[in-house]
C-alpha positions in Angstrom: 16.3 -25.4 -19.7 20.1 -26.2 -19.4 20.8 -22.3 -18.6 18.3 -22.0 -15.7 19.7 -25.2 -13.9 23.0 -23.8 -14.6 22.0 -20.0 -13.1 20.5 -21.6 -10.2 23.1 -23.6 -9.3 25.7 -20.4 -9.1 26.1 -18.3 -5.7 25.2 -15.1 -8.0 21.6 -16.7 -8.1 20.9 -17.5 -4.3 22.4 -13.9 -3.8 19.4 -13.2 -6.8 16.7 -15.1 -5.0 18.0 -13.8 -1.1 17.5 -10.2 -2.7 14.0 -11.1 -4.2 12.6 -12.7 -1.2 13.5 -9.6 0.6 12.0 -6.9 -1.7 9.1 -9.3 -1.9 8.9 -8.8 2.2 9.7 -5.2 2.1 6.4 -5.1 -0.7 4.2 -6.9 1.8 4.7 -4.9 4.7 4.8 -1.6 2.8 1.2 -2.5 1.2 0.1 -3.3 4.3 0.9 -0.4 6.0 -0.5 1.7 3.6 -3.9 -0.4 3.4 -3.9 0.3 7.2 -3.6 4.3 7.1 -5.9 4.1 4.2 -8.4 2.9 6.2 -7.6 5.3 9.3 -7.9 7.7 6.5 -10.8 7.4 5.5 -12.6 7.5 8.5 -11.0 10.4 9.6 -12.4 12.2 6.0 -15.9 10.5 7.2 -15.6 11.8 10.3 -15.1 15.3 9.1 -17.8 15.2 6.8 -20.4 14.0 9.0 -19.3 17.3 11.3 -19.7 19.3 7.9 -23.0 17.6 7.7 -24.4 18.0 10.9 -23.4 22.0 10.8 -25.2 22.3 7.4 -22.0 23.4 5.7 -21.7 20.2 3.3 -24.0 20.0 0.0 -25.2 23.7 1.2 -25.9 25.3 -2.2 -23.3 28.3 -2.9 -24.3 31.5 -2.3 -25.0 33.7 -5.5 
């Protein structure tokens, strides 16, 4: 107990805790962004296969 009131009370660990707030930012945004393309993504792929669909190239059995 003694050594984390001691390490939070040095500069080195508000530099520490500065740096983890950031990178916790940084995380946030980055998983955001990616749940947004995700999403434009996936429509884009739905998109495409309802065009395969409606041209009767998806789920078309191969040809021998």
């Amino acid at each position: 107990m003694q050594w984390i009131t001691s390490f939070l009370r040095e500069e080195e660990a508000v530099t520490a805790v500065e740096y983890a707030v950031m990178i916790a930012m940084i995380l946030l945004v980055v998983i955001g962004v990616i749940g947004m393309l995700g999403q434009q993504s996936g429509g884009m792929w739905g998109g495409i296969e309802g065009d395969l669909r409606t041209h009767g190239f998806y789920g078309a059995p191969a040809s021998p």
